[in-house]
KOLLUM-316076 format. One record per atom (N, C-alpha, C): residue in one letter; x, y, z. Coordinates in steps of 0.02 Angstrom, whole numbers. Atoms other than C-alpha are relative to their C-alpha. Layout:
REM residues N
  resn       x       y       z
     A       X       Y       Z
...
END
This chain:
REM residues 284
  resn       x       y       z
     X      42     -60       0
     X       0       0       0
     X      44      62       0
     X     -32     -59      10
     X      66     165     -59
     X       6      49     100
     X     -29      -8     -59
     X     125     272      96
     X      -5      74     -29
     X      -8     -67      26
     X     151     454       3
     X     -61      55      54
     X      49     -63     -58
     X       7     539      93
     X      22      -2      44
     X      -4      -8     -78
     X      45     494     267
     X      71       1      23
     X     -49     -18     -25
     X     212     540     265
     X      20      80      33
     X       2     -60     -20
     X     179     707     321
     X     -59      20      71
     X      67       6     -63
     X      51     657     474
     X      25      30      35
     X     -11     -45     -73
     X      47     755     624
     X      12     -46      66
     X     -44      47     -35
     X      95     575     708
     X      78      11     -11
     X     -61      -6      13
     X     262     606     644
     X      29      21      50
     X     -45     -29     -45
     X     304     720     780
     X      -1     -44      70
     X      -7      37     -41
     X     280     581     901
     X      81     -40      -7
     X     -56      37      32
     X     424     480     811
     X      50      50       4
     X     -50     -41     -20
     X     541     643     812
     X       9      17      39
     X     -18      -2     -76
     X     518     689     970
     X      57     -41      42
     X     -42      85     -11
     X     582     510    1018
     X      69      28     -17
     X     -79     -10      37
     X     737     546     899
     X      26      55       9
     X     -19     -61       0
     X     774     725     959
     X      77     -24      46
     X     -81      11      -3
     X     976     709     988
     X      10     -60      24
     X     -20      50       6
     X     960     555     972
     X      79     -28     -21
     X     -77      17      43
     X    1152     457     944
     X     -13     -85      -8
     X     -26      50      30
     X    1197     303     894
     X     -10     -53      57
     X       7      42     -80
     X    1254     236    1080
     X     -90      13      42
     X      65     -20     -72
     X    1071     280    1174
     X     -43     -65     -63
     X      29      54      22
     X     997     163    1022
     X      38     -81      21
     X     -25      36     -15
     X    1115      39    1063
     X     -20     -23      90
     X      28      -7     -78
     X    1083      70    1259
     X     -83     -46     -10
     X      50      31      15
     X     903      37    1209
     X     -12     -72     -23
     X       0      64      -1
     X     941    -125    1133
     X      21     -45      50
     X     -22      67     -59
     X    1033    -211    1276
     X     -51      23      41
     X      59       2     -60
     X     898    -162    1391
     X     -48     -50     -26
     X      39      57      14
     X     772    -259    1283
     X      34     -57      -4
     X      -9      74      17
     X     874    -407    1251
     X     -11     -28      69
     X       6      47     -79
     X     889    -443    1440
     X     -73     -31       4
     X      74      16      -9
     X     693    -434    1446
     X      -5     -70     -60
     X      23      33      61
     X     693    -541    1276
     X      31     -58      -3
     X     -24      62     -32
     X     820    -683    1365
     X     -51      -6      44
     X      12      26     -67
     X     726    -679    1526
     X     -65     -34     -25
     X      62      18      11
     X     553    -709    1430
     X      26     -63     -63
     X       0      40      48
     X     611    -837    1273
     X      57     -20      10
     X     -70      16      -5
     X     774    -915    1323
     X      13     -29     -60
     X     -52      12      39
     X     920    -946    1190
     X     -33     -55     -25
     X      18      69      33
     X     871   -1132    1176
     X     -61      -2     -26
     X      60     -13      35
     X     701   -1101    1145
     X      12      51     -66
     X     -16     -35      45
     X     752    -977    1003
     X      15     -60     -55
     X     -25      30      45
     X     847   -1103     933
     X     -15     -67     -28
     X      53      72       6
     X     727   -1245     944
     X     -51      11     -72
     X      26     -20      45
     X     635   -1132     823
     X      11       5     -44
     X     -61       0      44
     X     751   -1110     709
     X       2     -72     -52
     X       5      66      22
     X     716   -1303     668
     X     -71       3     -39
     X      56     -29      37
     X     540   -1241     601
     X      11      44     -42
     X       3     -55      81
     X     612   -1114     444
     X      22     -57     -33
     X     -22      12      66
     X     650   -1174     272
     X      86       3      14
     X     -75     -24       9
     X     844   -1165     236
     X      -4      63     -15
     X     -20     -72      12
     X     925    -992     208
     X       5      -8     -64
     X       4      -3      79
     X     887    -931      48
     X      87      41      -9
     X     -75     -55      37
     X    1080    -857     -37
     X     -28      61      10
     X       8     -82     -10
     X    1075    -674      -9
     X      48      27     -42
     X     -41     -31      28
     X    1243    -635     -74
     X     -20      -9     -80
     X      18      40      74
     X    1209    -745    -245
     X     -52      41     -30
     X      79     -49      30
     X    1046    -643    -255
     X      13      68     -30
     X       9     -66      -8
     X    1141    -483    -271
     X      53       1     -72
     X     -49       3      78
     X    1273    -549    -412
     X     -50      -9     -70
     X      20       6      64
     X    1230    -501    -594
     X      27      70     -31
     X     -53     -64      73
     X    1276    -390    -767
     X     -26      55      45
     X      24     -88     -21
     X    1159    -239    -684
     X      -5      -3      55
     X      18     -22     -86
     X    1150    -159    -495
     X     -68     -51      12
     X      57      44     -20
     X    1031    -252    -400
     X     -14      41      59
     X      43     -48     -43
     X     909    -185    -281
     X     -29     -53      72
     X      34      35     -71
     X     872    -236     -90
     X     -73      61      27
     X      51     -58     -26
     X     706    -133     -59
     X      -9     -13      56
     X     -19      18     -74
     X     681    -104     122
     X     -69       7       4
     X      65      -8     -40
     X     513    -123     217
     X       2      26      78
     X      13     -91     -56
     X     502      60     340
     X     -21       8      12
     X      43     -47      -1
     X     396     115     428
     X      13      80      20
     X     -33     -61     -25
     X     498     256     516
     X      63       0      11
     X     -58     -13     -13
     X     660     336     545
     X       8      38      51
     X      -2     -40     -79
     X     730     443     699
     X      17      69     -45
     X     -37     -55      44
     X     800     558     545
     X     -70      29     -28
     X      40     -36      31
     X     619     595     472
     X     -82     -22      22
     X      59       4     -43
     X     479     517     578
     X     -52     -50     -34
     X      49      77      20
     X     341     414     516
     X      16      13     -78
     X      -3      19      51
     X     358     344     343
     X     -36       6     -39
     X      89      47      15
     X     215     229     305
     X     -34     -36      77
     X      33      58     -53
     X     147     187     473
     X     -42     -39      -4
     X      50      51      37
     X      -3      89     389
     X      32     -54     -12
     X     -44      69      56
     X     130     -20     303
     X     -19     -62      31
     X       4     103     -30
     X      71    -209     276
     X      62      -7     -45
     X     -53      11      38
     X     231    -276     245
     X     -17     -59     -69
     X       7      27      71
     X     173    -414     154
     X     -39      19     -71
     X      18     -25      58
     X      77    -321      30
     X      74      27     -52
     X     -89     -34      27
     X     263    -219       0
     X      25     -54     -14
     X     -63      65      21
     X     369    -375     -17
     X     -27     -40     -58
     X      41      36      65
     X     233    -441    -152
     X      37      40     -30
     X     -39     -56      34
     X     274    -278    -232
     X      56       0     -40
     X     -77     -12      31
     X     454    -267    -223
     X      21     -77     -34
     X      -7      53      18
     X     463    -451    -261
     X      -3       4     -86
     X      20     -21      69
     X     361    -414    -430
     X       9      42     -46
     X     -17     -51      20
     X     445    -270    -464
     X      68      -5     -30
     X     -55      14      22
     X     603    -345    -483
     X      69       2      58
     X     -44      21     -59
     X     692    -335    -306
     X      58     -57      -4
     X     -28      59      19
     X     830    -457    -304
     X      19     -42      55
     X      -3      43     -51
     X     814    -478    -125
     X     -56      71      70
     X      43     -51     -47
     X     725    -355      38
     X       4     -13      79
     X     -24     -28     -79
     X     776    -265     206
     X     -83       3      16
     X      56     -27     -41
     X     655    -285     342
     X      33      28      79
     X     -15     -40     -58
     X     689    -156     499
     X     -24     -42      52
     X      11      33     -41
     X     659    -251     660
     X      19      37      67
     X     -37     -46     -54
     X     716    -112     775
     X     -73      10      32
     X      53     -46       0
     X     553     -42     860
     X       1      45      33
     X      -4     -74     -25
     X     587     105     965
     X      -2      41     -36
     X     -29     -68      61
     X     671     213     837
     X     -31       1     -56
     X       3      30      66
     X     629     110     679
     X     -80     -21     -18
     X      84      33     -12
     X     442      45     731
     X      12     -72     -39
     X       1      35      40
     X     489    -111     650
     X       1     -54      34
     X       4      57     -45
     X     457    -287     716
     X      20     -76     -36
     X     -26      50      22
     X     482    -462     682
     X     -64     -31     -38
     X      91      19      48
     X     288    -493     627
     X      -6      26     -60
     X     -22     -27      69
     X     359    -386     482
     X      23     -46     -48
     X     -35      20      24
     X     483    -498     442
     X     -34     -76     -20
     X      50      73       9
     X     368    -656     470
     X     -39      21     -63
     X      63      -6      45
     X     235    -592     344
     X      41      14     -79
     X     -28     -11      62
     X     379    -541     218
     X      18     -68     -18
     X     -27      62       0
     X     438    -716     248
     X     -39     -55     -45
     X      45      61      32
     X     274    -814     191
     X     -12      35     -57
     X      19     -35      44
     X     240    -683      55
     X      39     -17     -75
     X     -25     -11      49
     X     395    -678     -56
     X      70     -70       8
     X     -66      78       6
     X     538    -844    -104
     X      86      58     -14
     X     -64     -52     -21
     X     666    -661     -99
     X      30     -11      57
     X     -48     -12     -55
     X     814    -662      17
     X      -7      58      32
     X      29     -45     -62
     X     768    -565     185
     X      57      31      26
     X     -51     -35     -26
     X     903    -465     250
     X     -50      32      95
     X      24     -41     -76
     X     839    -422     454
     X      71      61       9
     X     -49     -69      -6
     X     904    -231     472
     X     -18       4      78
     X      14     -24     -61
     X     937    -211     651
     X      61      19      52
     X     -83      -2     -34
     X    1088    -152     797
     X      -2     -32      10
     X      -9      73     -14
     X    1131    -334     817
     X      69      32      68
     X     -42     -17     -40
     X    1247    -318     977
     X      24     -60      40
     X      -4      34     -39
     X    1232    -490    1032
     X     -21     -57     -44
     X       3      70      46
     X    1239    -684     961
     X     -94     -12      17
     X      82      13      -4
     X    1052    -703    1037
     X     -62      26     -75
     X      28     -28      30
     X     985    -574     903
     X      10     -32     -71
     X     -37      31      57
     X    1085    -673     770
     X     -67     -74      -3
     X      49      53      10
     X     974    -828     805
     X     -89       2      15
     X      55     -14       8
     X     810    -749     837
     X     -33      26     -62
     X      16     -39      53
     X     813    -641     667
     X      -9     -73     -39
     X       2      74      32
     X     840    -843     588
     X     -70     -48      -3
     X      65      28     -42
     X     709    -903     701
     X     -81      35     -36
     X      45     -70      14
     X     596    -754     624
     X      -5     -18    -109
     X      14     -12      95
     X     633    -797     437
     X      77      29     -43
     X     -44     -40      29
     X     786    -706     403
     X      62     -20     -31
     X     -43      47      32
     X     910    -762     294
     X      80      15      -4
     X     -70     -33      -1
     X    1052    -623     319
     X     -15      49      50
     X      -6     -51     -41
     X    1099    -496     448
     X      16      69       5
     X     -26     -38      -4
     X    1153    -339     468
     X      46      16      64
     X     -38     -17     -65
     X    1317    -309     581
     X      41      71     -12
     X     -20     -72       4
     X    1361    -120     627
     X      60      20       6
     X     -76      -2     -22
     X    1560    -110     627
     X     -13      61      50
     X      -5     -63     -57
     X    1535      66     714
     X     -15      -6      80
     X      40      23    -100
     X    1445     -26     883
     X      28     -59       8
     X     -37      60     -21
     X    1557    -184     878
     X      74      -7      -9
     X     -84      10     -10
     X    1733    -204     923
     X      15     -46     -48
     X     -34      24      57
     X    1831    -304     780
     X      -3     -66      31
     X      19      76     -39
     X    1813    -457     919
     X     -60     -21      -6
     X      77      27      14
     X    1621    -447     918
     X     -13      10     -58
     X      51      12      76
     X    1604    -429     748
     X      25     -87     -29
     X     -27      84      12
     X    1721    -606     711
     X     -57     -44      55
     X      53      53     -46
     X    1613    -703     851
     X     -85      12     -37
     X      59      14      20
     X    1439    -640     768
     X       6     -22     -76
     X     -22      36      79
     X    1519    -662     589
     X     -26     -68      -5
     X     -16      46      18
     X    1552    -829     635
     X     -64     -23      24
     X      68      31      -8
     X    1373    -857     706
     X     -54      -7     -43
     X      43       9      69
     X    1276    -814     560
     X      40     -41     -64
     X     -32      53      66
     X    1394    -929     442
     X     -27     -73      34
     X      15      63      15
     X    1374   -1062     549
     X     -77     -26      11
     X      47     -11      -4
     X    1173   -1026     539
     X      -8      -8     -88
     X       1       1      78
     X    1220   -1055     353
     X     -40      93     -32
     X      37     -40      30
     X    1170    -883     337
     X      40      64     -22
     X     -24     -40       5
     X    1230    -712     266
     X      13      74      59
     X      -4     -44     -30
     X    1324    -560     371
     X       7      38     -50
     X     -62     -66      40
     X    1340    -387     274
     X      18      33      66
     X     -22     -65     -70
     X    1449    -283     394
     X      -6      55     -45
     X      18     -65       6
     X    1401    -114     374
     X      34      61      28
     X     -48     -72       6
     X    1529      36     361
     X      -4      80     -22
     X      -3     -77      17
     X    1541     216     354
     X      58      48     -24
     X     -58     -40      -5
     X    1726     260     375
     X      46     -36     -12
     X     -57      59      -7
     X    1892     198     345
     X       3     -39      33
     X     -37      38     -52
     X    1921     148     506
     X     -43     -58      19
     X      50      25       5
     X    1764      59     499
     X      -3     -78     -52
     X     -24      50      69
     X    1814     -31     322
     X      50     -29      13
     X     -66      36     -17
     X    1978     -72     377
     X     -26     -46      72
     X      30      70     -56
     X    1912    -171     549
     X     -42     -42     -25
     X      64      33      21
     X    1771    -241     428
     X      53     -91     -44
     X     -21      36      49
     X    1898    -311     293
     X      69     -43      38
     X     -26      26      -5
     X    2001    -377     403
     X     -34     -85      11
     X      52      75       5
     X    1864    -535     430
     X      -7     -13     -57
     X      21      27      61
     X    1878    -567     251
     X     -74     -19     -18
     X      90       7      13
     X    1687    -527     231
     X     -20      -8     -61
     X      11      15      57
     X    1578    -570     110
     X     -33      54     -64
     X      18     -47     -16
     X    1497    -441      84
     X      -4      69      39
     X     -15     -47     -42
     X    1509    -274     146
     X     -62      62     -34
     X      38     -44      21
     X    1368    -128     149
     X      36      78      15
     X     -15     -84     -20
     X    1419      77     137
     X     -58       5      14
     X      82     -46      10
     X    1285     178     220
     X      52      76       2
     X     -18     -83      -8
     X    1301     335     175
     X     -44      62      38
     X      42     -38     -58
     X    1200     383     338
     X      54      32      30
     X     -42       5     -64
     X    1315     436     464
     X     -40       4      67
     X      41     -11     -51
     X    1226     374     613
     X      -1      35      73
     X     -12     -46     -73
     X    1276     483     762
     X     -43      63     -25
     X      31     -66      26
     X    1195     634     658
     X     -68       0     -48
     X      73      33      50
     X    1075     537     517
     X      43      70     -59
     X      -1     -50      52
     X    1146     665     383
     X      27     -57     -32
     X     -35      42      53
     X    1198     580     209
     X      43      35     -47
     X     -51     -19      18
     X    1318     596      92
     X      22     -55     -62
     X     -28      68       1
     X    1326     469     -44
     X      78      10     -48
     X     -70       1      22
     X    1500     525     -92
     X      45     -56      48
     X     -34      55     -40
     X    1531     399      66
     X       9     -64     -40
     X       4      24      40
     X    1496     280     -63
     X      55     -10     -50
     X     -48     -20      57
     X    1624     336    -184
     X      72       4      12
     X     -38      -6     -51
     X    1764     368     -56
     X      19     -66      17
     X     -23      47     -11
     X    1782     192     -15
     X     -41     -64     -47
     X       4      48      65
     X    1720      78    -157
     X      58     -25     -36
     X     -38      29      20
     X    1871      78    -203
     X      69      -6      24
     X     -36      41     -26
     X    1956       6     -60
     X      -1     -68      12
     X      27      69     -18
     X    1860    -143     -62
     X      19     -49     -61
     X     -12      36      74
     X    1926    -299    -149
     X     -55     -21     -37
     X      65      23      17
     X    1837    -354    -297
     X     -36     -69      13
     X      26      64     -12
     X    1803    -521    -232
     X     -90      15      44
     X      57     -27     -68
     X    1679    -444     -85
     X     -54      57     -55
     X      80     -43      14
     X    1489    -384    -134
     X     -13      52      26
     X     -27     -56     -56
     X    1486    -220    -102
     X     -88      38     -24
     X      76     -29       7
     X    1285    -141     -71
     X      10     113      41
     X     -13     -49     -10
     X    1278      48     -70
     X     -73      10      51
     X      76      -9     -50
     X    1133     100     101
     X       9      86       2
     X      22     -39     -42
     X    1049     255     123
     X      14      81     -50
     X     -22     -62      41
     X    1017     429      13
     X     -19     -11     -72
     X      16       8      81
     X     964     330    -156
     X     -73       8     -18
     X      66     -14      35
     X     831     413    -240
     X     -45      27     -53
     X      32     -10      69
     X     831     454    -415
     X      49     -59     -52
     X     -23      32      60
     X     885     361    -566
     X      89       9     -17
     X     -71     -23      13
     X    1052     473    -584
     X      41     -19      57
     X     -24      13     -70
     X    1090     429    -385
     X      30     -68     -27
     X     -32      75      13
     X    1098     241    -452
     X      40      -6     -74
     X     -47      -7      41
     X    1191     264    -585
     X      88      13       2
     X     -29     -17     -48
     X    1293     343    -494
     X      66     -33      56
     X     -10      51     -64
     X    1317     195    -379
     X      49     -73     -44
     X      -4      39      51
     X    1347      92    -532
     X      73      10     -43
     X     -50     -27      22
     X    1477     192    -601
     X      57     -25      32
     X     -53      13     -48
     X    1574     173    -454
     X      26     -79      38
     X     -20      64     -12
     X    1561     -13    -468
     X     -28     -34      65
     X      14       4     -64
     X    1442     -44    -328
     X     -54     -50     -23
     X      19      64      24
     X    1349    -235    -340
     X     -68       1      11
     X      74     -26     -24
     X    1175    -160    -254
     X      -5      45      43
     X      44     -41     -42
     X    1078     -39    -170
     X     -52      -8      39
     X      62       1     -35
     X     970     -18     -15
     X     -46      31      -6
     X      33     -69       6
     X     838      82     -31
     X     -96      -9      35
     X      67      15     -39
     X     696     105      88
     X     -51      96     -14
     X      40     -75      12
     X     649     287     102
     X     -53      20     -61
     X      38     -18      81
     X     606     324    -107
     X     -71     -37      17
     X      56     -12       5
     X     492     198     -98
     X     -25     -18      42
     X      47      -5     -21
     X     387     181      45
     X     -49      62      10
     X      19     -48     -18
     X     365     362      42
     X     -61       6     -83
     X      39       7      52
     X     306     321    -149
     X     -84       5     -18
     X      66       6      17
     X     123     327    -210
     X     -21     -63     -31
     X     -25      50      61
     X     181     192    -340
     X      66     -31     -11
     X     -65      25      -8
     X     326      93    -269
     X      13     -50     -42
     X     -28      28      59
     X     327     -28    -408
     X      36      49     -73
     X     -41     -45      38
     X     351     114    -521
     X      67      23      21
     X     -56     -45     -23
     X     477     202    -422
     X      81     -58      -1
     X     -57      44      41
     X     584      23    -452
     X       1       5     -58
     X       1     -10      72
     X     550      44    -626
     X      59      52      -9
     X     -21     -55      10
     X     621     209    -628
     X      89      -6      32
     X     -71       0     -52
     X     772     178    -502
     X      37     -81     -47
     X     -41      59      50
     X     834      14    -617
     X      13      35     -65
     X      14      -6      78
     X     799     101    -786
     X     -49     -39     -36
     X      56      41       6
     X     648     -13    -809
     X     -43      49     -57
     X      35     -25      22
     X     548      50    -951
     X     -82      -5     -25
     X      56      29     -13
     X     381     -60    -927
     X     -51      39      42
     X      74     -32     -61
     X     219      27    -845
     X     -11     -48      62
     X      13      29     -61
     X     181     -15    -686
     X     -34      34      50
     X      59     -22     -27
     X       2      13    -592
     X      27      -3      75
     X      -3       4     -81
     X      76     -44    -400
     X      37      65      26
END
């Protein structure tokens, strides 16, 4: 369901409020407070008992190799940077969507304080679409690694900026041996260089910078080409016209995230159209 109207609701300022100097660490803060609650109520083993109830992990990386950019559309409902989205959003209507639209795989947010995003997201994207699920969330802890699994999810997101070069090798190695995909997710050198030393498989630029939420996708451009070409390299955050991905493409970049364009869309199948070079009509 399109989202374009109600991105300008007068709920919004509930959601910015929330995010007013907001940083990076107080979301993080926020997550270890829930996990304690989210061990003490579903323990580990039970997580992972569940885990025996999904399908195998669909390839994620595999999904993202080919001749043209490939597209991870994200399912948003809000940000701390611009407030409500699509709060309506049924995800699985969106993941039909992006599925049919030509997606080659799709971010679901799972944060909910900041992000409003849950795991009943990720479930409903799960039975909807046979696309590789990427769970976007501050992973800070191996528990979150096997609940996002448990949930459907077939790849992770790990934040080099909130994990020491120790906790990112220990959750690395938890989602491999979950048969499943890590992108570590970078901003800065110093960021890329602790990332690449785990010989990752993948690696995402956001060109957020999250202590501030401002973008920049010259971050993009700046280190693309430190990364070897062996490693999948997905450009996050700021893509939203046709020339943006091009852009991205130029600079030798294997996919793009892109949540903002379209949930804010009227016509998010179009707005893939438009963001691939797609020249087919398209009513969703």
């Amino acid at each position: 369901m399109p989202c374009a109207s109600w991105s300008s609701l007068s709920s919004s300022a509930e959601v910015l409020a929330k995010a007013k100097n907001v940083i990076l660490n107080q979301i993080v803060e926020s997550t270890r407070k829930s996990l304690a609650q989210q061990k003490s109520q579903t323990p580990l083993a039970a997580v992972k008992r569940a885990i025996g109830y999904q399908d195998l992990p669909r390839d994620f990386t595999n999904a993202l190799k080919g001749q043209n950019i490939s597209l991870i559309a994200e399912v948003k409902r809000a940000s701390p940077s611009k407030g409500w989205l699509c709060p309506n959003l049924a995800a699985s209507s969106l993941a039909r969507i992006y599925s049919q639209s030509g997606a080659a795989a799709i971010s679901v947010l799972t944060e909910p304080d900041y992000f409003w995003g849950s795991f009943a997201d990720l479930e409903a994207a799960r039975v909807e679409v046979k696309l590789p699920l990427l769970c976007k969330d501050f992973i800070v802890d191996r528990y979150q690694i096997y609940k996002a699994r448990a949930h459907g999810a077939d790849a992770v997101v790990l934040i080099a900026a909130i994990l020491t070069r120790y906790e990112l090798g220990i959750l690395l190695e938890t989602a491999h041996s979950l048969d499943m995909t890590a992108l570590i997710e970078v901003h800065n050198r110093d960021e890329l260089a602790k990332a690449l030393k785990l010989s990752p498989r993948i690696i995402g630029i956001n060109n957020r910078n999250l202590a501030d939420f401002s973008v920049d996708l010259k971050t993009t451009l700046n280190l693309r080409p430190l990364i070897p070409p062996e490693v999948v390299v997905v450009s996050e955050s700021g893509i939203h016209t046709r020339d943006d991905v091009l852009s991205m493409q130029k600079a030798g970049v294997d996919a793009i995230l892109v949540g903002e364009a379209l949930v804010t869309s009227p016509k998010p199948a179009a707005k893939i159209n438009e963001l691939l070079g797609n020249v087919r009509q398209s009513t969703g």
